[in-house]
Every structure is written in structure tokens, then in C-alpha cells.
N, C-alpha and C positions, 0 to 999 in steps of 0.2 A: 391152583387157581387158573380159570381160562381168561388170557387176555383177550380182553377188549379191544379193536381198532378204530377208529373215527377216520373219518374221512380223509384227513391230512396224512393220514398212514397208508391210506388205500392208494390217494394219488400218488404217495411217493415211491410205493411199491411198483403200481402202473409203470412210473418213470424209466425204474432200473432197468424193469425186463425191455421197456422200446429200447435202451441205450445196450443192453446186454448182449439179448438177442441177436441183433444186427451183427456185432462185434463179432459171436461169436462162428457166424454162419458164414462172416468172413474167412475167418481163420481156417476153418473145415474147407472152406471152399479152394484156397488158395493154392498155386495162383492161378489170376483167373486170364492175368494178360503180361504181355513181356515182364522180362526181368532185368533191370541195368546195373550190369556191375563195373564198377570205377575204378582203373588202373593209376598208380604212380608213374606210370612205366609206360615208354613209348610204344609203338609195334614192333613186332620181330625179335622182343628180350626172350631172355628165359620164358619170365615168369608171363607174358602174352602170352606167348606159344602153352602154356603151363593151362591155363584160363581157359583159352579156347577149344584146347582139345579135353579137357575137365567137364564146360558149360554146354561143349555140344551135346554129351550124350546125357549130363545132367536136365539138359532140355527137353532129352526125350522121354526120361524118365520122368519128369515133373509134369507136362504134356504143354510146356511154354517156353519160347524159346528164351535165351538171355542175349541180351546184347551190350560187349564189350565195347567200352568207351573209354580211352589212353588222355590220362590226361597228367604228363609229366610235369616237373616241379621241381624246385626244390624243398626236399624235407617232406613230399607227399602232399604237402599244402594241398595245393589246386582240387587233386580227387578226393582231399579228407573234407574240405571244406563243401565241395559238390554233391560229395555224398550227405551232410548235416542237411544239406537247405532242402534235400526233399522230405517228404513222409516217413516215418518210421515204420512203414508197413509189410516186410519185405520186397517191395521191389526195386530199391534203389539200396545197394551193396556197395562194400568195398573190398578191392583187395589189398593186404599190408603184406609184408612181409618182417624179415629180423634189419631188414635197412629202418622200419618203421621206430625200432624200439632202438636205433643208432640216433634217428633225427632227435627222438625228444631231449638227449643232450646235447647235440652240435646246433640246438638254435637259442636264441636268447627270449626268441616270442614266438612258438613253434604255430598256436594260433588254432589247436584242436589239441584236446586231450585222449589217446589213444585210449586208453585206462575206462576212464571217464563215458569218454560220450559213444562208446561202442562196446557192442555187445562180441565176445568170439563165436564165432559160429560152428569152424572149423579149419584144420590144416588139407593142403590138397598135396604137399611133398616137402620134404627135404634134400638137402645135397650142401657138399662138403665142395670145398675147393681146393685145386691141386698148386701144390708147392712142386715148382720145375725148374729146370734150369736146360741150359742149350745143349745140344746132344754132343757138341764138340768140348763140352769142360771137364774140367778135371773130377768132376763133381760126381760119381756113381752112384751116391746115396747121402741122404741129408747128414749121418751122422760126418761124411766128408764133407761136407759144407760146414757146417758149427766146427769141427776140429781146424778147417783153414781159416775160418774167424776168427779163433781164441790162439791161433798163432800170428794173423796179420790183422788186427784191431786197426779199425778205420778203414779197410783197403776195397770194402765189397760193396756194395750197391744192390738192394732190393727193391724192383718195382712192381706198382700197383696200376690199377686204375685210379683218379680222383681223391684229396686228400679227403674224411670221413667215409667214406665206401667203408661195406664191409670187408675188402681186399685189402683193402690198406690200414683199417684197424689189426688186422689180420699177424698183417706186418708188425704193426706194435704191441703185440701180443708176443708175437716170435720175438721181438728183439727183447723184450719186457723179460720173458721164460727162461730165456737161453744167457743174459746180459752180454750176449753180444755189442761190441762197438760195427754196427752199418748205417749204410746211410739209406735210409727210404725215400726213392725218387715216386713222384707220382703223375701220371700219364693222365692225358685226355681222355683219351681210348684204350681197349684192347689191340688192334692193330698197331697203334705206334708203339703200345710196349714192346708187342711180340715184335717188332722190328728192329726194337732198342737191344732184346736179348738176344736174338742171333746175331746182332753187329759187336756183339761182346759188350755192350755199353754198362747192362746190369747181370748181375751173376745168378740172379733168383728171380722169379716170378708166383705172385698167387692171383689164380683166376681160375672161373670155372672151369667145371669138363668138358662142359661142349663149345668152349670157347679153345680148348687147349685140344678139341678131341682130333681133330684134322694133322695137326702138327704133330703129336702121338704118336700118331698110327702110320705118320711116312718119316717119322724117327728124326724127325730134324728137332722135338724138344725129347728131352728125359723128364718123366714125374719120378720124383723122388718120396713123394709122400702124399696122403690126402689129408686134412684137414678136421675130420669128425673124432667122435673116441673111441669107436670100432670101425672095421673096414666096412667100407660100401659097398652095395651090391651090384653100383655101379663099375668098380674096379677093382674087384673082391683079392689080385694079387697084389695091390699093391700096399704098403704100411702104410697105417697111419703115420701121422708125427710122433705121435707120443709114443708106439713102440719105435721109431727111428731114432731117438734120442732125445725129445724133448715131452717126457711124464705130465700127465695133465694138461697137456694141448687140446685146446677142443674150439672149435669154428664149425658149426652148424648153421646152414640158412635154410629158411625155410617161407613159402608162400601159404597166406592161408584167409579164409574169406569171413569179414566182418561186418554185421548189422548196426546202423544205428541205436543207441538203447531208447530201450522203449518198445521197439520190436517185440509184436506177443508171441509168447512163449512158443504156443504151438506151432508155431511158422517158424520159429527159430529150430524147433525138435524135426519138425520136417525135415527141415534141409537137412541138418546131420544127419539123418536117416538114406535121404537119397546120395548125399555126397559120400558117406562109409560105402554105400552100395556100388556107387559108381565108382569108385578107387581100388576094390576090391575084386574088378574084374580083368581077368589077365591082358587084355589088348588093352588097356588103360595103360595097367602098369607095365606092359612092355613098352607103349607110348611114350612115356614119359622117362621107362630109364634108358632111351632112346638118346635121350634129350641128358641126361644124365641125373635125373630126377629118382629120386624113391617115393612112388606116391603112400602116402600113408594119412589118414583121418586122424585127427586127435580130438575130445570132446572138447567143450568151452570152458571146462574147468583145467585141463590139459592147455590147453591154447593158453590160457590168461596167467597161468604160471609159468610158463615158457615166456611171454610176453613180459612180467614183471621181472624176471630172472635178468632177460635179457638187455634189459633197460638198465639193469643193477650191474651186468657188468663189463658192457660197453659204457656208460660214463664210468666205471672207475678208469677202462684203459685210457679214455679220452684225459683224465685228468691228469692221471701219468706223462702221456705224452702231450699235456702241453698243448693241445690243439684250440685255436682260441674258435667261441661260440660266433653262425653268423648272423 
């Protein structure tokens, strides 16, 4: 039977393709002008430096530039909230990282749901943090550190940066693994850790590589270990934790760029397309594992189970240790 249409059919047909149309000549077109993407993070961290050397040549590929905007916080608040109030069209982004999926348990009203109101896009890198200690300890290798532990209970001291960091969950992972008795101090900074640790004040330190890389390489610290569940390519001789003596150790951070939902598809497919391409090219990736970074792309379904994982198990360490929500 051939259907018949009446006029109410025809207009509303009319309708979809005006609203369709447009839509969809957007999305092919895209983009047509900047691109602002929204940092947790002030200038000069890792993960700026991470962005910028990412979105420049991602600008040239896409033929529009991006423009980085730091807008620090606590708990990422400020840029997750910045990023919600504009359009969901691609050109207003975010960047999160594995700090992201720390905050959603250390707040009580985090005030954006990472899950929820964001699409993944993609990863631009990871990197592992180095477990060190001062090049004058007794210390040669981590499994000598846990063995001076499990003989002198209470006697050591591990610093971090700032109590929630991923540094210092870090810490309560290790003490959690190992059931060491130490004491986790936590610092402002990195400079006044690293000051703390060659004054003999703490016995261990976890921080990044390129926070720790300087101090390395003119031998005033010792890495004992890196932090991920295989070696890095960042520091390919030295052990992980988990083969130095603590099995199932794994601290992974990682940066990676997120769209508002609602964001159409194809503009979402886009990017992963230019961003796999831009990471994939060797002065990227010598860029970044410069910086001490592994650049490497993960799809959004990749992204968003890393992102759930990690949320699952950073609050259980938080709940272990006790750290109260702020």
C-alpha cells in the first residue's frame, strides 16, 4: 500500500531537513574557527607543556588553531565547570587527567560529573612516577628500603606533594601493598620535598620524571623504581616496583582530552583521528618522552574504562587511608 502524506507530513518533513541539514554541514565543516581547550593546571606543569606541544601541531593538522586556557582549582572545578557553560560543539574542551578520577572521591560536592556530562575523546600520554630516595642512603634498591622498613617499623618517612595528589595516594598504595609501618609527610611543592630529601628529613620520595630528571642525572637522587606495571620507555633500565618487590604495584597517570556530551559524533571521530595521527609522529613522541611522557592515543571507549577503573580505585585507597572528603 502506498502511503499517503497530508500536508502536516510534508511540513514536518520540511522541518527536519532545515534543522538537519545545517547540523550536519556543520560537523563536515568543522572547525571552522579556534579551538579552546581548558586546563586544571596552571602553566609550566607537565600536562601544559603536554597540551601545548599536542594542540600546536594538532592545529595545523585540523587548519585552526587551539587556544590553551589554565584554569587551576581545586578538584578541576573551575575548567570542568568552564568547559560545561559553553556549547557542546567542539570548540570548547577539556583537559582531565587520572588526578580527575582522584577528585571525584576527595570532594563531598565535586559539582560536575566527569562520567556523566563528558564525552572521552582521547589520551595524549602517560607516565609513571619515580620512587627515589637521596643518593647518600643506604638505600640501593627499593627491595632495601621495604627490608629497612619491616626491621625499623615507624622509623622512615615518605614524601609527597599535597595530601590527595596522585603522589601521595601513591604513597598509600605503597604503604597499603607492602604493610609497612611509615609515616607519609606531604609537601607544598616539589622543591621543598626535594629539599626535605637531601636534608635526610624523608627517606623516599614519589614524583614525576621530569620533576626528578635534573637531580638523576647529576646523581644527587637514586630512582629506585618506577611506578607503572612494565618498564617505561621513559627509563627503560630501571624496575618497576612491582618487579623490585612490591607484585601488583601499578600508578599510571595519564592526560587526555575531553568533550562536553552531547558533542556530535563526528566531530568527536575527528579529533581522534587527527590526535592518533599527531602522537604517532616521531618528533611528538620524542617531545614528550622528553618531558618524560609516553605519548600514546586511546579510543573513548579505552578512555572511559580507564576513567571508571580509576575512580574505583583511587576511592577504595582514599577509604583505606582515611583521608577525609573536602
Amino acid at each position: 500500500m502506498v502511503r499517503q502524506f497530508n500536508r502536516r507530513h510534508f511540513t514536518a518533513l520540511l522541518g527536519a531537513a532545515a534543522v538537519s541539514t545545517p547540523a550536519l554541514a556543520q560537523t563536515a565543516s568543522w572547525p571552522t574557527k579556534p579551538i579552546r581547550l581548558i586546563l586544571p593546571f596552571g602553566a609550566g606543569g607537565v600536562a601544559d607543556i603536554t597540551a601545548r606541544i599536542v594542540t600546536e601541531r594538532l592545529g595545523d593538522k585540523l587548519g585552526q588553531r587551539f587556544v590553551i586556557e589554565n584554569q587551576p582549582g581545586p578538584g578541576g572545578i573551575n575548567a570542568a565547570r568552564a568547559v560545561l557553560s559553553g556549547s557542546a560543539d567542539g570548540y570548547t574542551l577539556a583537559l582531565f587527567s587520572n588526578g580527575t578520577a582522584v577528585s571525584v572521591n576527595m570532594f563531598k560536592e565535586l559539582r560536575f560529573d566527569p562520567v556523566k556530562d563528558f564525552t572521552p575523546v582521547s589520551t595524549l600520554g602517560f607516565f609513571d612516577f619515580i620512587l627515589a630516595t637521596d643518593a647518600k642512603t643506604r638505600y640501593q634498591t627499593l627491595k632495601d628500603f621495604i627490608d629497612y622498613g619491616k626491621a625499623n617499623p615507624g622509623k622512615m618517612n615518605v614524601g609527597t606533594v599535597i595530601v590527595g595528589s596522585t603522589q601521595n595516594l601513591s604513597a598509600e598504595l605503597l604503604k597499603s601493598m607492602t604493610g609497612l609501618d611509615f609515616r607519609i609527610v606531604p609537601f607544598r611543592n616539589t622543591p621543598d620535598l626535594m629539599l626535605s630529601l637531601t636534608r635526610g628529613d624523608v627517606d623516599l620520595m614519589i614524583d614525576s620524571y621530569s620533576s626528578l630528571k635534573s637531580m638523576i642525572d647529576d646523581k644527587q637522587v637514586r630512582a629506585l623504581a618506577s611506578s607503572g606495571p612494565t618498564r617505561s620507555p621513559v627509563t627503560p633500565n630501571l624496575p618497576t616496583a612491582a618487579e623490585a618487590g612490591v607484585p601488583g604495584y601499578d600508578v599510571t597517570s595519564w592526560n587526555a582530552i575531553f568533550a562536553p556530551t552531547g558533542t556530535p559524533a563526528d566531530v568527536i571521530a575527528k579529533m581522534q583521528k587527527a590526535i592518533g595521527e599527531v602522537l604517532a609522529e616521531d618528533e611528538i613522541k620524542r617531545k614528550l618522552l622528553d618531558l618524560g611522557i609516553e605519548a600514546k592515543a586511546a579510543t573513548g571507549t579505552e578512555l572511559a574504562k580507564r576513567l571508571d577503573a580509576d575512580i574505583v580505585k583511587w576511592g577504595e585507597v582514599i577509604a583505606k587511608a582515611n583521608i577525609p572528603k573536602n
